[in-house]
Each structure stands twice: as structure tokens, then as C-alpha cells.
PDB file of N, CA, C and O in Angstrom, chain B, residues numbered from 101:
ATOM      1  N   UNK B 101       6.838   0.566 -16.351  1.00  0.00           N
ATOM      2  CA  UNK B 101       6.278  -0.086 -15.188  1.00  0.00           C
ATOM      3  C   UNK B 101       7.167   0.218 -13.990  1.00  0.00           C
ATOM      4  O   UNK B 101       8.378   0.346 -14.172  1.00  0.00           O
ATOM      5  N   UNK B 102       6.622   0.345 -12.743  1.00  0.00           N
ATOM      6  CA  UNK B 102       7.124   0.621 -11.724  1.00  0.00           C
ATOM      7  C   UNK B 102       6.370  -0.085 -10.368  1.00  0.00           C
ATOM      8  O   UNK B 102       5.180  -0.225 -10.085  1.00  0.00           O
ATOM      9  N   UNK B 103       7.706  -0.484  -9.622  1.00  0.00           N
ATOM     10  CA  UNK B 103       6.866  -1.557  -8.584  1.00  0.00           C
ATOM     11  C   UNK B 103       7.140  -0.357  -7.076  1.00  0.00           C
ATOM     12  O   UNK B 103       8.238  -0.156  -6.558  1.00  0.00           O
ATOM     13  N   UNK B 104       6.086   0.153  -6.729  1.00  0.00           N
ATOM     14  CA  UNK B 104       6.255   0.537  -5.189  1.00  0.00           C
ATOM     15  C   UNK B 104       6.066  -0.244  -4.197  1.00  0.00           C
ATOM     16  O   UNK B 104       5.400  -1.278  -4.239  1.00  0.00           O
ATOM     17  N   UNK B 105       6.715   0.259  -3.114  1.00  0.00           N
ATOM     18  CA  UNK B 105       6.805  -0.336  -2.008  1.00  0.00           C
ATOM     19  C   UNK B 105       6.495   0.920  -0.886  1.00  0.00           C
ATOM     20  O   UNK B 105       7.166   1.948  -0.799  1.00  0.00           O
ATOM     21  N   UNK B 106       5.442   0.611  -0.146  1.00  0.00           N
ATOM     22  CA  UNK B 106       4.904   1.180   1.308  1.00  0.00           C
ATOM     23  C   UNK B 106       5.626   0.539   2.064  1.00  0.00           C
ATOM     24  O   UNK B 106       6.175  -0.517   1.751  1.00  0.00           O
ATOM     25  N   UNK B 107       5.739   1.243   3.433  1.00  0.00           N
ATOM     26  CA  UNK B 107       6.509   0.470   4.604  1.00  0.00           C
ATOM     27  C   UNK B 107       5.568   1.350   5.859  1.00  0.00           C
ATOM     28  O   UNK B 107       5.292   2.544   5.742  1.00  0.00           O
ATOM     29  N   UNK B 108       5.240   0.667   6.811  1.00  0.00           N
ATOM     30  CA  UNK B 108       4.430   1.364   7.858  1.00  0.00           C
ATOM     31  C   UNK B 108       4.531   0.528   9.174  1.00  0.00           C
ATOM     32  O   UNK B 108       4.364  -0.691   9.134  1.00  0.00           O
ATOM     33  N   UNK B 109       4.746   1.046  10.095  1.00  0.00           N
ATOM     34  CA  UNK B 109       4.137   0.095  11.317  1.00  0.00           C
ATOM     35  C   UNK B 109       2.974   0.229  11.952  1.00  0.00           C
ATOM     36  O   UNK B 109       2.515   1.371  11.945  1.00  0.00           O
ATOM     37  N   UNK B 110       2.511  -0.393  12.366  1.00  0.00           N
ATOM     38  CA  UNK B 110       0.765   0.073  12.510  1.00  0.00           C
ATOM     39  C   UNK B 110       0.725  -0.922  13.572  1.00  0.00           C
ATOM     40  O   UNK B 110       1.424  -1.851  13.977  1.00  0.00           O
ATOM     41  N   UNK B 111      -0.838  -0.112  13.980  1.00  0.00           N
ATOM     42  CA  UNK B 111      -1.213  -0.591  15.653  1.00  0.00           C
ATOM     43  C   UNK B 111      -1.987  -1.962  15.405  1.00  0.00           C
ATOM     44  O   UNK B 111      -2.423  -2.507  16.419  1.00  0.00           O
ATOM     45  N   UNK B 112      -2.172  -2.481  14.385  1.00  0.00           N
ATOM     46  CA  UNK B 112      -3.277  -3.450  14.245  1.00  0.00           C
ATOM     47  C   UNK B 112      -2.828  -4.170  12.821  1.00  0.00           C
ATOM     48  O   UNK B 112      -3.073  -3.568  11.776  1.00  0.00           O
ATOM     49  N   UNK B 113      -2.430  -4.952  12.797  1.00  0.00           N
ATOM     50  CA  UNK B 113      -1.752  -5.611  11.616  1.00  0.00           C
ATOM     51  C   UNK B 113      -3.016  -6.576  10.684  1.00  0.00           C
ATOM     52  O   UNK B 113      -2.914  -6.778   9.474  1.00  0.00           O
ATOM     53  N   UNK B 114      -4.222  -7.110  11.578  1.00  0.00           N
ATOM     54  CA  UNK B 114      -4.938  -7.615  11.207  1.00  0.00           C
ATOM     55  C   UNK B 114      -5.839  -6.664  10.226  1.00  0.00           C
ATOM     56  O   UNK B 114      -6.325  -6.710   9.096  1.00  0.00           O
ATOM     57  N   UNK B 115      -5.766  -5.759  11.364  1.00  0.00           N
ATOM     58  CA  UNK B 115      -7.119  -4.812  10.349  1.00  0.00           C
ATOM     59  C   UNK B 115      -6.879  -3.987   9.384  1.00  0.00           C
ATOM     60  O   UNK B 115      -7.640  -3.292   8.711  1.00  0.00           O
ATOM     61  N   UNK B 116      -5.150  -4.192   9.365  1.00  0.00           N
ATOM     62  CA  UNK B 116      -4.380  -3.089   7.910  1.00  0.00           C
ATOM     63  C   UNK B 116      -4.644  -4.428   6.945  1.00  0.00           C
ATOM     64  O   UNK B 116      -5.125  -4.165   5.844  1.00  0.00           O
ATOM     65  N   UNK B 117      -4.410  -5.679   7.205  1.00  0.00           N
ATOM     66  CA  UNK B 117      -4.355  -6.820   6.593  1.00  0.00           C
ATOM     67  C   UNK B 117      -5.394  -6.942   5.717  1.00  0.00           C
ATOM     68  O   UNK B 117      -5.334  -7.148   4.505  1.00  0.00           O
ATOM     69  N   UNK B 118      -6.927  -6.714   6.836  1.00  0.00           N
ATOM     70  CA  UNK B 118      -8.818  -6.609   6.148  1.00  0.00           C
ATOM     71  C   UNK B 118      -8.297  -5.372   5.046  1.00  0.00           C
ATOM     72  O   UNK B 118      -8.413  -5.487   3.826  1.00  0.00           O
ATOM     73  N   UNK B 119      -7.830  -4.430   5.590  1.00  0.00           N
ATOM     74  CA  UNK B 119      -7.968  -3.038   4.149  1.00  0.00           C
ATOM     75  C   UNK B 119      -7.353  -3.685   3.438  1.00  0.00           C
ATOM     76  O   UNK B 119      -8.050  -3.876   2.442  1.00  0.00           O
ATOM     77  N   UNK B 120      -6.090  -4.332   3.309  1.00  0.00           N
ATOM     78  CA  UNK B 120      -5.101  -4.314   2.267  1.00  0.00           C
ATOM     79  C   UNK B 120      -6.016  -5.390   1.027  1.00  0.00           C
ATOM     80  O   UNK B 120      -6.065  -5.244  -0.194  1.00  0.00           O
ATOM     81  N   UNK B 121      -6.661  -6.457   1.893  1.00  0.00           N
ATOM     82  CA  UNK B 121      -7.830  -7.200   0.967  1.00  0.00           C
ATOM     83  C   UNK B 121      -8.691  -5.981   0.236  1.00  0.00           C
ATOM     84  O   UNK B 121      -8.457  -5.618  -0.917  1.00  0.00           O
ATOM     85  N   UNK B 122      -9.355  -5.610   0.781  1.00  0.00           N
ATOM     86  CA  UNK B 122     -10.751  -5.030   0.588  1.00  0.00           C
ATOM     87  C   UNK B 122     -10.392  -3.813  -0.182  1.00  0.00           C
ATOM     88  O   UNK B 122     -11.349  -3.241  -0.702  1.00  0.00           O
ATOM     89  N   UNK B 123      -8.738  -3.085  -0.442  1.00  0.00           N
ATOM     90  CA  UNK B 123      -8.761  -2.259  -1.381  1.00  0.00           C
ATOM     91  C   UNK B 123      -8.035  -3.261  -2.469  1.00  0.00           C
ATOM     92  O   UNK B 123      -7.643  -2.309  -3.145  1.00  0.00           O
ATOM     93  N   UNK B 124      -7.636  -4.171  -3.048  1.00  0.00           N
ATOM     94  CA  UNK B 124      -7.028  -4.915  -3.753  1.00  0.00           C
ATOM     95  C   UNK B 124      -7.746  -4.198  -5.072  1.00  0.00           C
ATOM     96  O   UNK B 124      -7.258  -3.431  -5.901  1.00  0.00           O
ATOM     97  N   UNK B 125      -9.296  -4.823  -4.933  1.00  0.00           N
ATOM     98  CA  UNK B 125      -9.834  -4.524  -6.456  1.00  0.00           C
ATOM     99  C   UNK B 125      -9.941  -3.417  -6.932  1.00  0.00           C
ATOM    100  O   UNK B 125     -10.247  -3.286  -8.117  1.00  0.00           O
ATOM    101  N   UNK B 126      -9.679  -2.186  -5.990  1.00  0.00           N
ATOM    102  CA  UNK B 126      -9.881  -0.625  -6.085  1.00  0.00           C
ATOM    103  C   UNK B 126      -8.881  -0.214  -6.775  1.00  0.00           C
ATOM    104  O   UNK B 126      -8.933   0.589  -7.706  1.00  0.00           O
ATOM    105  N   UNK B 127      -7.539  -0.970  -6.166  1.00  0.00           N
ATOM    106  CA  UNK B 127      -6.426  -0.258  -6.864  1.00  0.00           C
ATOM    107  C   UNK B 127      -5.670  -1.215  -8.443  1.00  0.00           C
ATOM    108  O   UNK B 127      -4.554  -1.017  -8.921  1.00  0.00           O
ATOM    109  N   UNK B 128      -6.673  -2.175  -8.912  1.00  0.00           N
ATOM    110  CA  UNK B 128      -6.712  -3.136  -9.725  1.00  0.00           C
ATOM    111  C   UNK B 128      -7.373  -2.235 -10.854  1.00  0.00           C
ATOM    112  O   UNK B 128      -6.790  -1.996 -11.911  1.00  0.00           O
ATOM    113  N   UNK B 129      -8.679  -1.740 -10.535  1.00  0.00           N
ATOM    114  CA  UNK B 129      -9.798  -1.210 -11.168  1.00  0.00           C
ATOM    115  C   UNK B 129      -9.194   0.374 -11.622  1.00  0.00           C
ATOM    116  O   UNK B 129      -9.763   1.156 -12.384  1.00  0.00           O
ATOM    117  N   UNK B 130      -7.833   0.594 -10.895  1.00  0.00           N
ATOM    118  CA  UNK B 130      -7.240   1.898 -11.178  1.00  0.00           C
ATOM    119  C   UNK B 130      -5.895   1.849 -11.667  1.00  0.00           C
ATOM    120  O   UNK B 130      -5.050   2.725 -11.488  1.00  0.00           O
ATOM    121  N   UNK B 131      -5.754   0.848 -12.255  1.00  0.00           N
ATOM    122  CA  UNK B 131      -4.518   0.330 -13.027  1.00  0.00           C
ATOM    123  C   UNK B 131      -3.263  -0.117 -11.973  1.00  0.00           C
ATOM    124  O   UNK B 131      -2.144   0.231 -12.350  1.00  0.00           O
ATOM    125  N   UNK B 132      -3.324  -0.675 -11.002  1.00  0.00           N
ATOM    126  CA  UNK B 132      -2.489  -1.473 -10.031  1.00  0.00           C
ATOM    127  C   UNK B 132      -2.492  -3.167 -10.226  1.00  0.00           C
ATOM    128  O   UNK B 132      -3.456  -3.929 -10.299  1.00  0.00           O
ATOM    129  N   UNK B 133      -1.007  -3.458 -10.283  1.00  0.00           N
ATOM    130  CA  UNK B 133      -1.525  -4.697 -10.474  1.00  0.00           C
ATOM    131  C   UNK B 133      -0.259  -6.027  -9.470  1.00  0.00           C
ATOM    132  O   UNK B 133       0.913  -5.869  -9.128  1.00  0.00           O
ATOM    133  N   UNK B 134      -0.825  -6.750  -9.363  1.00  0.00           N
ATOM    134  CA  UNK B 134      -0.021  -7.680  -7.878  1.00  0.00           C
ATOM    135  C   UNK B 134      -0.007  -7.131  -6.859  1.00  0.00           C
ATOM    136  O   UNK B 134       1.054  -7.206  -6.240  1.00  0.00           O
ATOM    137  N   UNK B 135      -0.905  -6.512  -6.363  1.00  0.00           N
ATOM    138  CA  UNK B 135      -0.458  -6.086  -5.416  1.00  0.00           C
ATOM    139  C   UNK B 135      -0.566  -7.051  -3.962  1.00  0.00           C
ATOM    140  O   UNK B 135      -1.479  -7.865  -3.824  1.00  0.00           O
ATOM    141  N   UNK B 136       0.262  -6.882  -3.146  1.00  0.00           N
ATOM    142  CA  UNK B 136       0.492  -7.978  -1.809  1.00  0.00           C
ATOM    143  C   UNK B 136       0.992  -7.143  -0.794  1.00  0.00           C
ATOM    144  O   UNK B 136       1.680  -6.171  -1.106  1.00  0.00           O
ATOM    145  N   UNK B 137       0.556  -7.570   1.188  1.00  0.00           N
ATOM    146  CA  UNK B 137       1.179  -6.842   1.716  1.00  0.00           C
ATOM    147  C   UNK B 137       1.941  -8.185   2.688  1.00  0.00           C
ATOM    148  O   UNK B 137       1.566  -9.317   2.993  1.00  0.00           O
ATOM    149  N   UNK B 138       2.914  -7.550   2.903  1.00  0.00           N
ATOM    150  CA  UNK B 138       3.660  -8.368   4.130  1.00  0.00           C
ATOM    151  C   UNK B 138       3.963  -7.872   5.060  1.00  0.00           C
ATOM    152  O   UNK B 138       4.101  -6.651   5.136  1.00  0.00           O
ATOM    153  N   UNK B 139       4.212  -8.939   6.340  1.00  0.00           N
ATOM    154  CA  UNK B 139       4.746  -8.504   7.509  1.00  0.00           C
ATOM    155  C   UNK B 139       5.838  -8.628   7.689  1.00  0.00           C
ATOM    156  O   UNK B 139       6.323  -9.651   7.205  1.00  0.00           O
ATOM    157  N   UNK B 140       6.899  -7.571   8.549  1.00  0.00           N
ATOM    158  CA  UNK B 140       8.195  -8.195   9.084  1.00  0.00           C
ATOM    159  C   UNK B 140       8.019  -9.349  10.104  1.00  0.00           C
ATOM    160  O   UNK B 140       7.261  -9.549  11.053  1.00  0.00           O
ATOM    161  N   UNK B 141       9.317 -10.212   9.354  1.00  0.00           N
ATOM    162  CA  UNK B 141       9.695 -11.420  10.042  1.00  0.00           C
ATOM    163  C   UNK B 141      10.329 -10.673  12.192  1.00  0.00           C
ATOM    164  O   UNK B 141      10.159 -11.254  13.264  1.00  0.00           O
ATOM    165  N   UNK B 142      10.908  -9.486  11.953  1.00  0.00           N
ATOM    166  CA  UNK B 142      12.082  -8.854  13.268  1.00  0.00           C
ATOM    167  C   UNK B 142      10.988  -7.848  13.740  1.00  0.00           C
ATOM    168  O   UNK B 142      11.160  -7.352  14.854  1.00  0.00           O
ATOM    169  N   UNK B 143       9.806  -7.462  12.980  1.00  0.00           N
ATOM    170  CA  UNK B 143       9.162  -6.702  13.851  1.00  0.00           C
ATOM    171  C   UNK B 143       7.648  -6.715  13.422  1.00  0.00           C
ATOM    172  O   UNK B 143       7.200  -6.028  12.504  1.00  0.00           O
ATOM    173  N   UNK B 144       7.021  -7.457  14.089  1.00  0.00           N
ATOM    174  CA  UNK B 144       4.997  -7.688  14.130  1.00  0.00           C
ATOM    175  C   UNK B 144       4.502  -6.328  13.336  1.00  0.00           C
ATOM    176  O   UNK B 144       3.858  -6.325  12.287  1.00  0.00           O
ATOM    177  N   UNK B 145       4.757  -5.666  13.761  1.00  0.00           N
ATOM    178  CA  UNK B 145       3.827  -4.301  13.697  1.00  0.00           C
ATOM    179  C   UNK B 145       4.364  -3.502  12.459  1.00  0.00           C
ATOM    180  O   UNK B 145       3.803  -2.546  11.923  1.00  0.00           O
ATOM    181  N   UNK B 146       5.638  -4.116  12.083  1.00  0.00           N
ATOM    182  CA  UNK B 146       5.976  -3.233  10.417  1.00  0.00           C
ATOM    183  C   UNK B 146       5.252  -4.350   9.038  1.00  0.00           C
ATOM    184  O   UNK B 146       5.556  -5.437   8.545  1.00  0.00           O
ATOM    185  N   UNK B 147       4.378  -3.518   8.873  1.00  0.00           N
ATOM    186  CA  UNK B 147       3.792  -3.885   7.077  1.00  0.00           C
ATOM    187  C   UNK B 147       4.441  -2.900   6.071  1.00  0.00           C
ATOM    188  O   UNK B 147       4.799  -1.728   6.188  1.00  0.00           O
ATOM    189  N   UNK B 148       4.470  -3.856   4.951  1.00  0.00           N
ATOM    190  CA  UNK B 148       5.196  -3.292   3.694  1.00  0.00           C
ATOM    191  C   UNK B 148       4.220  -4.174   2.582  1.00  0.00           C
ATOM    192  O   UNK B 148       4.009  -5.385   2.520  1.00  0.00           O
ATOM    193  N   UNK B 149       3.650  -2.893   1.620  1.00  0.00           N
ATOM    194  CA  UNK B 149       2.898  -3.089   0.532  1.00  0.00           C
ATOM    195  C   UNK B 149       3.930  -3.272  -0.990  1.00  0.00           C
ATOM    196  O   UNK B 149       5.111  -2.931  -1.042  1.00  0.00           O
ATOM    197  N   UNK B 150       3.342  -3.731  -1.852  1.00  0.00           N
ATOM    198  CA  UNK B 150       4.531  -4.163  -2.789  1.00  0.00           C
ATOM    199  C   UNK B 150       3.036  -4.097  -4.806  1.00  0.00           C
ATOM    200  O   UNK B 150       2.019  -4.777  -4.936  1.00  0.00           O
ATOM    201  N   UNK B 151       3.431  -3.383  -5.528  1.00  0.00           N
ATOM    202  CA  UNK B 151       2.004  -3.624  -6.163  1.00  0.00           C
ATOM    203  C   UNK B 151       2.863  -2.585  -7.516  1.00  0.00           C
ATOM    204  O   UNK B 151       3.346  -1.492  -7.219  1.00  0.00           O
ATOM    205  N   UNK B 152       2.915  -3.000  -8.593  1.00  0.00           N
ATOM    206  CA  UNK B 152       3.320  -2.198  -9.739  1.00  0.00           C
ATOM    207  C   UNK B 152       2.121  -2.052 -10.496  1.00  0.00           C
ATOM    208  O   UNK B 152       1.110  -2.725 -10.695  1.00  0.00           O
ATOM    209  N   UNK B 153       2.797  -0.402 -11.028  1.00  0.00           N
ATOM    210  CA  UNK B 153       1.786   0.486 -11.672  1.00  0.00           C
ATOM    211  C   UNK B 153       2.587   0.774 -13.069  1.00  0.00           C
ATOM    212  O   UNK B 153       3.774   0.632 -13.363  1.00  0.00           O
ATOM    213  N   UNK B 154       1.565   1.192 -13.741  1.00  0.00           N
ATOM    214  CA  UNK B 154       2.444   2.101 -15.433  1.00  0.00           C
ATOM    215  C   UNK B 154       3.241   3.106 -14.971  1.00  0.00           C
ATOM    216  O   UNK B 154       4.306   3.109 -15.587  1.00  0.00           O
ATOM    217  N   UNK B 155       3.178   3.858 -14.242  1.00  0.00           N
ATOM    218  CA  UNK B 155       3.991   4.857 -13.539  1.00  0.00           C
ATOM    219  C   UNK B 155       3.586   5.584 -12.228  1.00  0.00           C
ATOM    220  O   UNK B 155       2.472   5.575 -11.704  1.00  0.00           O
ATOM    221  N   UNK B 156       5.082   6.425 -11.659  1.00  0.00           N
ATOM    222  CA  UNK B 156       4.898   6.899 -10.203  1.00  0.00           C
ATOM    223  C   UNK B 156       3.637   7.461 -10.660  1.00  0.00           C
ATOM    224  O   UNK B 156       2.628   7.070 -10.073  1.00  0.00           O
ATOM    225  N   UNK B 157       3.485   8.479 -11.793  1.00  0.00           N
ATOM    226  CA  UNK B 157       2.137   9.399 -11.498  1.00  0.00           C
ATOM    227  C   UNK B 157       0.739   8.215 -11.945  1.00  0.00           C
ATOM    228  O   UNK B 157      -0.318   8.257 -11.315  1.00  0.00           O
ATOM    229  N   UNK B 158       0.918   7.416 -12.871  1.00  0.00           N
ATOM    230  CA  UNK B 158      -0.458   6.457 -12.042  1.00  0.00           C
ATOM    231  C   UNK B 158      -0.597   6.281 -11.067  1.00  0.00           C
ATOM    232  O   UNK B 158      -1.761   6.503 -10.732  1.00  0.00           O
ATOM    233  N   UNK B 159       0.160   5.885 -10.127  1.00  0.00           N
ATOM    234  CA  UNK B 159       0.263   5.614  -8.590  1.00  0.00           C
ATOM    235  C   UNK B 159      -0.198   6.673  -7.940  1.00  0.00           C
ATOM    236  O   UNK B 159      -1.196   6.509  -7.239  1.00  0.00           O
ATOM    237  N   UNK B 160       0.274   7.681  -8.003  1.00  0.00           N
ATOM    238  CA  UNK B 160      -0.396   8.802  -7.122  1.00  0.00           C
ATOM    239  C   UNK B 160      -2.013   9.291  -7.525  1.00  0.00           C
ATOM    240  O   UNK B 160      -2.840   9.765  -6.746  1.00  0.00           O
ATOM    241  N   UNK B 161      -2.165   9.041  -8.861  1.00  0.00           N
ATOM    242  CA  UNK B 161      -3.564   9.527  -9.457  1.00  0.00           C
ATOM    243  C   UNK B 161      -4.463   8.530  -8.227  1.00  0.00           C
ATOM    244  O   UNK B 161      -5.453   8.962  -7.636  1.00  0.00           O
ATOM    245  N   UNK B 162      -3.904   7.204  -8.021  1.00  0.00           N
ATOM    246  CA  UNK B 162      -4.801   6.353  -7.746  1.00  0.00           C
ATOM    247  C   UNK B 162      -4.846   6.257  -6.118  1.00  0.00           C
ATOM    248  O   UNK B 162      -5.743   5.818  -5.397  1.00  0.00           O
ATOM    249  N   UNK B 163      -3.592   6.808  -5.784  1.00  0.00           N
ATOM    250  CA  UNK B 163      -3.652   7.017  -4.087  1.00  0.00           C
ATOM    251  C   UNK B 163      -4.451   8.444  -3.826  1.00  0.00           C
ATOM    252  O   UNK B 163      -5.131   8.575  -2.808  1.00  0.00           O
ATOM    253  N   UNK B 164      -4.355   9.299  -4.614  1.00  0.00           N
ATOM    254  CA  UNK B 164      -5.242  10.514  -4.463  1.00  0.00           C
ATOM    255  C   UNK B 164      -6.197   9.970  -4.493  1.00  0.00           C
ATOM    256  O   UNK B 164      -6.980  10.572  -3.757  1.00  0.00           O
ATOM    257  N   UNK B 165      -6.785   8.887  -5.054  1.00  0.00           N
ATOM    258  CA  UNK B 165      -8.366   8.995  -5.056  1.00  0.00           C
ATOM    259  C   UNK B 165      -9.397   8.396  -4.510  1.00  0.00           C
ATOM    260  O   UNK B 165     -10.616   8.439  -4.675  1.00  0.00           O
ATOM    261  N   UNK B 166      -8.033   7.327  -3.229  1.00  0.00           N
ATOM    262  CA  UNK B 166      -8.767   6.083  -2.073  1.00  0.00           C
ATOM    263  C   UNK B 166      -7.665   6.162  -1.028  1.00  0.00           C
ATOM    264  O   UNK B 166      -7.549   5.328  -0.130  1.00  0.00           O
ATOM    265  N   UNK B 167      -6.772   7.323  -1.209  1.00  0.00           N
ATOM    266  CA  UNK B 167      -5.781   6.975  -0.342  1.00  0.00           C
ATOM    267  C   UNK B 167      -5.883   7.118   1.181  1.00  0.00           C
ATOM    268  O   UNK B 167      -5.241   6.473   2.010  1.00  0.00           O
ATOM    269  N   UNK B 168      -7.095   8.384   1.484  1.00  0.00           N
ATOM    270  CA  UNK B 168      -7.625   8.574   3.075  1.00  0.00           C
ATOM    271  C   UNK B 168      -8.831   7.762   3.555  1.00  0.00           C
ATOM    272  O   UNK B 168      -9.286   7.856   4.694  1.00  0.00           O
ATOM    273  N   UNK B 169      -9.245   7.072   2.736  1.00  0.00           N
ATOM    274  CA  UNK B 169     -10.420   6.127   2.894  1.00  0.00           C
ATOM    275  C   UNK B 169      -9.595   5.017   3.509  1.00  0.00           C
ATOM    276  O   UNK B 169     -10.094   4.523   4.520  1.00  0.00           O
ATOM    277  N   UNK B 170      -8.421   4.518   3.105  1.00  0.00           N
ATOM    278  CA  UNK B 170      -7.586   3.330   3.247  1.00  0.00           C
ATOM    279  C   UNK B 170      -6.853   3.461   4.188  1.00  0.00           C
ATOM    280  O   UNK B 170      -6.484   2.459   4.800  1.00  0.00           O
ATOM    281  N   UNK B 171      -6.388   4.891   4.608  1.00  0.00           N
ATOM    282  CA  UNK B 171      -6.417   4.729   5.826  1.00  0.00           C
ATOM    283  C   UNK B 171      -6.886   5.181   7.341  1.00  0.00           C
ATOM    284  O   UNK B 171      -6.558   5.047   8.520  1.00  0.00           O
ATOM    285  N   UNK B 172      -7.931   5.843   6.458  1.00  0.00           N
ATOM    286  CA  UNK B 172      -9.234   5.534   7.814  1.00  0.00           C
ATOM    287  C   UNK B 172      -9.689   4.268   7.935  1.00  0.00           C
ATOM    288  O   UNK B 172     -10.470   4.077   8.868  1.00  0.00           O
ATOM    289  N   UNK B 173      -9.321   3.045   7.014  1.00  0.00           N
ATOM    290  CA  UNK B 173     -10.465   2.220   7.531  1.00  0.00           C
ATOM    291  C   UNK B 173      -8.957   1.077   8.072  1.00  0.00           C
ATOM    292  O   UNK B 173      -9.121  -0.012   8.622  1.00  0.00           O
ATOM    293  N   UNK B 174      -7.623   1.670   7.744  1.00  0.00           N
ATOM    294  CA  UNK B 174      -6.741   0.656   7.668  1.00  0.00           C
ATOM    295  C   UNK B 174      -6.303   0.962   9.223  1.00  0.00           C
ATOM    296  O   UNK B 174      -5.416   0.223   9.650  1.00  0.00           O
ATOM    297  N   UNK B 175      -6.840   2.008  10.165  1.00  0.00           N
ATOM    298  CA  UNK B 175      -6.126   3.012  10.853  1.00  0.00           C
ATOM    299  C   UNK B 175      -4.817   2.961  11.091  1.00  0.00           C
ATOM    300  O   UNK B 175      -4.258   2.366  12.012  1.00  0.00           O
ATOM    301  N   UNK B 176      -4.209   3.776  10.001  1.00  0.00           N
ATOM    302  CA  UNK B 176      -2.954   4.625   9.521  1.00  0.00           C
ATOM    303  C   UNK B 176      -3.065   5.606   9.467  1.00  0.00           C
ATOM    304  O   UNK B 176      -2.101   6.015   8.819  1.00  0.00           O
ATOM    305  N   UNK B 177      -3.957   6.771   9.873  1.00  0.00           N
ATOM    306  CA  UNK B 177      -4.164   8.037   9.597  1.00  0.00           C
ATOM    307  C   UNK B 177      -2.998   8.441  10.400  1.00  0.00           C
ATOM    308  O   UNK B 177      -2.683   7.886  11.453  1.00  0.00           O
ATOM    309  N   UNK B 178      -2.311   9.522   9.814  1.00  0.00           N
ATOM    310  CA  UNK B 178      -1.363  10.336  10.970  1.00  0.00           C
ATOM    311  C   UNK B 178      -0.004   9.349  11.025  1.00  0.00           C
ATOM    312  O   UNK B 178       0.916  10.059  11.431  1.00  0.00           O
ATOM    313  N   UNK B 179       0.447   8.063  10.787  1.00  0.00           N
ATOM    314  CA  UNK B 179       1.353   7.127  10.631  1.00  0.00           C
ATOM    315  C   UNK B 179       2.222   8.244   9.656  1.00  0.00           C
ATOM    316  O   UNK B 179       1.787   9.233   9.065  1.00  0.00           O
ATOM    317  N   UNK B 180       3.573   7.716   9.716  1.00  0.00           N
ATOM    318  CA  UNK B 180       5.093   7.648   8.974  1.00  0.00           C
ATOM    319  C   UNK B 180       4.964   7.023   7.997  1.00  0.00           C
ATOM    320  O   UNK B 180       5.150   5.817   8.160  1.00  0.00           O
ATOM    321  N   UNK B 181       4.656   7.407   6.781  1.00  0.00           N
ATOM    322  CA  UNK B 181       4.552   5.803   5.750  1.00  0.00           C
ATOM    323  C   UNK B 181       6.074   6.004   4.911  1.00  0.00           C
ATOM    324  O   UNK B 181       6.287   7.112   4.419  1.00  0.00           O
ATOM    325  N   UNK B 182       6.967   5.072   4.782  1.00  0.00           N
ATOM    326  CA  UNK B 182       8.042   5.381   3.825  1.00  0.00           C
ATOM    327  C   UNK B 182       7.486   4.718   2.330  1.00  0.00           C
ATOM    328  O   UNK B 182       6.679   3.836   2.037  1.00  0.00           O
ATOM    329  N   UNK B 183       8.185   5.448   1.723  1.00  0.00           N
ATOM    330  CA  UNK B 183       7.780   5.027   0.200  1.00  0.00           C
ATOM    331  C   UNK B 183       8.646   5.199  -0.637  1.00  0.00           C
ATOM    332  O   UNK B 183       9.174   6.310  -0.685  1.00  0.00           O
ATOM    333  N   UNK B 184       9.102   4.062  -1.643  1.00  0.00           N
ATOM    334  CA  UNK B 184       9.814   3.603  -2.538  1.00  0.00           C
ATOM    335  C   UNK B 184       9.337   3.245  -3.509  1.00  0.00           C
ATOM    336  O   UNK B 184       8.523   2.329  -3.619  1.00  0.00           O
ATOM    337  N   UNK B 185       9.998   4.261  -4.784  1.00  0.00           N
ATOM    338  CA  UNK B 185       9.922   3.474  -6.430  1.00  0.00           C
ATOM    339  C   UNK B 185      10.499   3.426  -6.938  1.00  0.00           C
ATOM    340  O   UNK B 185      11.344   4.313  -7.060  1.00  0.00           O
ATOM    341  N   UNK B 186      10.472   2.122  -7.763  1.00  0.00           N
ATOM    342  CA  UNK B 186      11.402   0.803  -7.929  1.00  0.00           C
ATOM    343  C   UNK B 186      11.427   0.700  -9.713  1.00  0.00           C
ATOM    344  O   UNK B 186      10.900  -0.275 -10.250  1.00  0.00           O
ATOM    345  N   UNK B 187      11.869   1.434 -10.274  1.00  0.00           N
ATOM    346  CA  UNK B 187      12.677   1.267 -11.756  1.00  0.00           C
ATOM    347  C   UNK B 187      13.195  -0.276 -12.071  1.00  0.00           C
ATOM    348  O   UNK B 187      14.057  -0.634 -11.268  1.00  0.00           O
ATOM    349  N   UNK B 188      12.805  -1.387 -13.198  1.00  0.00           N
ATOM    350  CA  UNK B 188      13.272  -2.478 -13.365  1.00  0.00           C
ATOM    351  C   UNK B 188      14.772  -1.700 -14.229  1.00  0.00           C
ATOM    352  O   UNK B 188      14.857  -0.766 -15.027  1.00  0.00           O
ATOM    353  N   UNK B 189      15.709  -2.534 -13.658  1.00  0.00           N
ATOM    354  CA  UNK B 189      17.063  -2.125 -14.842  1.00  0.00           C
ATOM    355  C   UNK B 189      17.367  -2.696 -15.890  1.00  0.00           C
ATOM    356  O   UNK B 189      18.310  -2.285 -16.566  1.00  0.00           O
TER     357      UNK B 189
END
């Protein structure tokens, strides 16, 4: 198991907020599971996603396969996204 973490700042926090709902069951239905997004407390506009998978390559199978839909509708297209995976020790 592996927990990633997205980090992004985005122009619209509400409407990354509507995607981050509205893909929940997509990436549930593709073996993702808890997934939650938050905002920074020091800066409005940075979101960070948080959601463990069986592995990095589940994760990518499943971002390959809704990952430009999410963010066309999240508008993040063209954004910096940092990304972190997180090994339990």
C-alpha cells in the first residue's frame, strides 16, 4: 500500500474542490481508497490530495485513465503538480 500526495495551486479552489468530489468514486471504482483534498492553512490557492493505492503503478494505471478529464474539469490543465509516494515503514 502506498499513500500519495498531489500538491497544486490552482486558480479556483472551489471548483478543484467540485472535481475532487465528483472524481472520488472514479478513483474508488479503480482501486483508490480515502481519498481527501485539503487546503493550505499559509496559502488559499495551494490544494494537496492525499488517497492510498496497492501501488505507485495502480496509481498511475488509474491517473492514465481520468487524469486529463480531472483536470479539464478541475482547471489544472498546464499547472505544476508536485507528487509524492509515501512507503508506510
Amino acid at each position: 500500500m502506498v499513500l500519495v500526495q498531489f500538491r497544486v495551486r490552482v486558480p479556483d479552489v472551489e471548483r478543484f474542490k467540485a472535481t475532487a468530489e465528483k472524481y472520488t468514486p472514479v478513483m474508488e471504482g479503480l482501486g483508490g481508497h480515502n481519498h481527501r483534498a485539503y487546503v493550505a492553512e499559509s496559502d488559499p490557492s495551494e490544494v494537496c490530495t492525499l488517497s492510498e493505492w496497492e501501488s505507485h503503478d495502480a496509481m498511475m494505471a488509474a491517473t492514465d485513465r481520468f487524469g486529463e478529464d480531472f483536470n479539464r474539469d478541475a482547471g489544472t490543465e498546464g499547472l505544476e503538480w508536485e507528487t509524492r509516494i509515501w512507503h508506510a515503514l
